[in-house]
C-alpha positions as CSV (number, residue, x, y, z in Angstrom):
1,X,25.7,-9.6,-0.6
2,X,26.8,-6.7,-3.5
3,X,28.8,-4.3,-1.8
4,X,27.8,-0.5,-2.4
5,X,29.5,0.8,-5.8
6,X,32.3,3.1,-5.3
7,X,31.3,5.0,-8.0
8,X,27.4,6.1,-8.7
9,X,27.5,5.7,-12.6
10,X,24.6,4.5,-14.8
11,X,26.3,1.2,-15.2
12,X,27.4,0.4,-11.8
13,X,23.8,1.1,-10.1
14,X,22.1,-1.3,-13.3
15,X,23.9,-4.0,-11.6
16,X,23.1,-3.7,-8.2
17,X,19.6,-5.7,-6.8
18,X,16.8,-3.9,-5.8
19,X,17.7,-4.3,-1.9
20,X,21.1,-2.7,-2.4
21,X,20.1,-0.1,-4.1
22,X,17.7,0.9,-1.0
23,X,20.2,0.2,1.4
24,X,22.5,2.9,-0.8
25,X,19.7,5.4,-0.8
26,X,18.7,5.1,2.6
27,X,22.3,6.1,3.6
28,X,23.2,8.4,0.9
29,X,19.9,10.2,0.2
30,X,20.7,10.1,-4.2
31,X,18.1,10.1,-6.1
32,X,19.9,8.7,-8.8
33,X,20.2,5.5,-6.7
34,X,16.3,5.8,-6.3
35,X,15.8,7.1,-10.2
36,X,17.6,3.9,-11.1
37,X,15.6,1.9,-8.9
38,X,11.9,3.2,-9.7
39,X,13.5,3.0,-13.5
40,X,12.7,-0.7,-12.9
41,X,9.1,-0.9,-12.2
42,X,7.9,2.2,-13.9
43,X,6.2,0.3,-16.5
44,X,4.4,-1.6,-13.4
45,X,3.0,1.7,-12.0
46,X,1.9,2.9,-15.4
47,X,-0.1,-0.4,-15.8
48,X,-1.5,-0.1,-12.1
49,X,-2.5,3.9,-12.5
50,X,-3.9,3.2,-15.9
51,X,-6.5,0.3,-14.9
52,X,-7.8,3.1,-12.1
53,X,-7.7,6.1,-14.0
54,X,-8.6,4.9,-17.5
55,X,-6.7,8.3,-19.1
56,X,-3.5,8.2,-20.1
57,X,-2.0,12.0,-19.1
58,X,-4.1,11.3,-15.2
59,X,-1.8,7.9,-15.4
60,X,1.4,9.7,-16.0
61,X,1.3,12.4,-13.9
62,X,0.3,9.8,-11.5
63,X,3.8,8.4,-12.0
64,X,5.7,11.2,-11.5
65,X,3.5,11.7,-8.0
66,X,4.7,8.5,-6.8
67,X,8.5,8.8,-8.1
68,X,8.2,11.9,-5.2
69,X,5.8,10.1,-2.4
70,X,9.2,7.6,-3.1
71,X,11.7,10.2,-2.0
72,X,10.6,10.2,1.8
73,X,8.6,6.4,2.0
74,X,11.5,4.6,0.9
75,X,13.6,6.1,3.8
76,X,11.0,6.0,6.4
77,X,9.4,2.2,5.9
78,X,11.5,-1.0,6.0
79,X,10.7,-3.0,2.6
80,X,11.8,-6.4,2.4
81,X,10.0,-7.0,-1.0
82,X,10.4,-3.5,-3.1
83,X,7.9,-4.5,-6.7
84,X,5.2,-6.0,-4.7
85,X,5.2,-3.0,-2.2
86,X,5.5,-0.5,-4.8
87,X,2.6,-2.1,-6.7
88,X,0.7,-1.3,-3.1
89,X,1.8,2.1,-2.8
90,X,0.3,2.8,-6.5
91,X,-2.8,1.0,-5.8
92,X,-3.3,3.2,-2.3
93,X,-2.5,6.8,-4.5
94,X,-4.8,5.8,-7.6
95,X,-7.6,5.0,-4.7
96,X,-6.6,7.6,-2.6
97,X,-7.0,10.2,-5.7
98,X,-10.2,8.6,-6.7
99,X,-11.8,9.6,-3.6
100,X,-10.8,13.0,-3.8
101,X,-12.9,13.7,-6.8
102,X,-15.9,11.4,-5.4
103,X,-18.5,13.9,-3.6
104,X,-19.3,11.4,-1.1
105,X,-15.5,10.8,0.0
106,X,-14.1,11.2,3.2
107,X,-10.7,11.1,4.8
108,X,-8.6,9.3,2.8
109,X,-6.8,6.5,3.6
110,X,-3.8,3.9,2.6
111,X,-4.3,0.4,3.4
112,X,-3.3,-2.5,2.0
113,X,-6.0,-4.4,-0.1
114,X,-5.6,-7.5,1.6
115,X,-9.6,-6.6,3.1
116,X,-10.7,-6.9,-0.5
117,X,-9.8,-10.5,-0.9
118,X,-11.5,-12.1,1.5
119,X,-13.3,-14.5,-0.8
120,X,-16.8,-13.4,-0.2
121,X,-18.1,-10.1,-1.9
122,X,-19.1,-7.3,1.0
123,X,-21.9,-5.7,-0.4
124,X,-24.5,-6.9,-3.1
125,X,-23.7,-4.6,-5.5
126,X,-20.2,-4.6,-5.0
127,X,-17.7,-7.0,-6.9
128,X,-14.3,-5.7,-4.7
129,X,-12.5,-8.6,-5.8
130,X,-11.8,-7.3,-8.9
131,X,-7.7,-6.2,-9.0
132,X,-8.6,-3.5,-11.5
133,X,-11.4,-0.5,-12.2
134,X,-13.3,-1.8,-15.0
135,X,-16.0,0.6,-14.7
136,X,-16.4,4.0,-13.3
137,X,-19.0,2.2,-10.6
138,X,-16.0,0.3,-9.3
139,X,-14.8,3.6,-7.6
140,X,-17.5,3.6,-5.2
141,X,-17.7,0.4,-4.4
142,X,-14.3,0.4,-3.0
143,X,-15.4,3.3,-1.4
144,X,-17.6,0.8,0.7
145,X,-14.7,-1.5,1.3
146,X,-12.9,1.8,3.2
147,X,-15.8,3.2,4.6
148,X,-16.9,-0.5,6.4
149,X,-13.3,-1.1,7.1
150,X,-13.1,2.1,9.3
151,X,-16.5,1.0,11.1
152,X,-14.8,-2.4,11.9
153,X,-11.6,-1.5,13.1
154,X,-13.2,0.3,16.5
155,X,-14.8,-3.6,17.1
156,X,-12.0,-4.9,17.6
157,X,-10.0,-5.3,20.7
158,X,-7.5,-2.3,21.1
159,X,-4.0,-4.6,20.8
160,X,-5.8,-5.6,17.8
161,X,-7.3,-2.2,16.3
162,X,-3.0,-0.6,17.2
163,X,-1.8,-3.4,15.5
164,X,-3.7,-3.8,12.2
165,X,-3.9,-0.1,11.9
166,X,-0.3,0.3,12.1
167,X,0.4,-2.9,10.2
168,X,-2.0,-2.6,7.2
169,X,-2.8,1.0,7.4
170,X,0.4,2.2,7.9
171,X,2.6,0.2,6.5
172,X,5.2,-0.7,9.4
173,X,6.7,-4.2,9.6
174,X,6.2,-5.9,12.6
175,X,9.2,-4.9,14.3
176,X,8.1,-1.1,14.3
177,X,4.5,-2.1,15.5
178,X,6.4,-3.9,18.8
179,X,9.0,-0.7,18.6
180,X,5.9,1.6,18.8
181,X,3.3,-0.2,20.8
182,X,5.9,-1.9,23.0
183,X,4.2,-5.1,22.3
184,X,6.4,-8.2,22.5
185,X,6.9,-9.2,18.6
186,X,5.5,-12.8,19.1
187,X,2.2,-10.8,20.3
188,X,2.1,-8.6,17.7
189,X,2.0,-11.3,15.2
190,X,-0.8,-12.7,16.9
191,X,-2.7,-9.8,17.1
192,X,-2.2,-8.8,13.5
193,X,-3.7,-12.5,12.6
194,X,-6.0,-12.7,14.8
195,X,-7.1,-8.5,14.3
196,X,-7.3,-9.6,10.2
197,X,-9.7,-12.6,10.6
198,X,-12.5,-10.5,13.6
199,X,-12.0,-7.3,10.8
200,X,-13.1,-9.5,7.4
201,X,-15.6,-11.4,9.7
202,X,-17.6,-7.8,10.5
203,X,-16.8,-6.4,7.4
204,X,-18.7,-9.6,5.6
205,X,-21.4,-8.7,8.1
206,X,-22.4,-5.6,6.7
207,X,-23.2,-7.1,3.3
208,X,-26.4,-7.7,4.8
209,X,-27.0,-4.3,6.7
């Protein structure tokens, strides 16, 4: 394991992996730690921001949104795998900013996309298993995907509806859903599997509704 630089230079943090460089900021609170470490993927959230938005200055300032939502997320959520989580956490805010300026919008709300790749499309109009907005239309049709995904949650059993909601929605590893829910961990894996599979199954359901 790298140990934690005595010194916080340019140099020294360039070296350290992304899991150090966490484990420095979590303790320390420097955003140079974090600057360093968003430095790395900012090329990936541009990419992300700019297949939702299609418009360059939206994308960037998106950027800059998500460098800040960084500042408190990174020290509140246990990340084991920092690129492919960030990628998620861009993903949620382009979506989550989408349906702000969408009339029919509701509450918004971060979840991971796993729902949208269930194989099967969940409405007949609807190709959600696209990874990027292609066309303006696209917009609302993930609005579908969050809209039936609400509807289904309150289906399923409640140690499954706690679990995925805290899992997916949320973001919390499985150790903080048996922290919170005082769920044994062994049960919380199974509800989180078995909660997934009853959520797609009703949310393929309403594809003919």
């Amino acid at each position: 394991m790298q140990a934690k630089p005595d010194t916080l230079s340019p140099a020294s943090l360039s070296s350290l992996s992304d899991e150090v460089l966490i484990t420095t900021y979590k303790a320390g609170g420097d955003l140079q730690v974090l600057a360093e470490l968003y430095k790395r993927y900012m090329g990936l959230v541009y990419s992300v921001c700019l297949k939702y938005f299609k418009n360059q200055p939206a994308s960037e300032d998106a950027v800059m949104d998500i460098f800040e939502q960084l500042i408190s997320k990174v020290k509140n959520h246990e990340i084991e795998h920092f690129k492919p989580w960030l990628g998620a956490l861009a993903r949620n805010h382009c979506l989550m900013q989408l349906r702000k300026k969408s009339p029919e919008s509701e509450s918004a709300v971060s979840f991971d996309e796993t729902f949208m790749h269930s194989g099967k499309k969940l409405h007949p109009n609807a190709d959600v298993m696209q990874d990027s907005v292609s066309e303006p239309s696209e917009a609302m049709q993930k609005e579908f995907v969050f809209t039936t995904m609400e509807k289904c949650l309150e289906t399923l059993a409640e140690q499954q509806r706690v679990s995925v909601d805290l899992f997916y929605l949320q973001q919390k590893c499985y150790r903080q859903v048996a922290d919170i829910t005082g769920y044994d961990i062994d049960k919380v894996r199974s509800y989180i599997q078995n909660g997934r599979r009853n959520l797609k199954i009703c949310m393929e359901k309403q594809q003919s509704v």
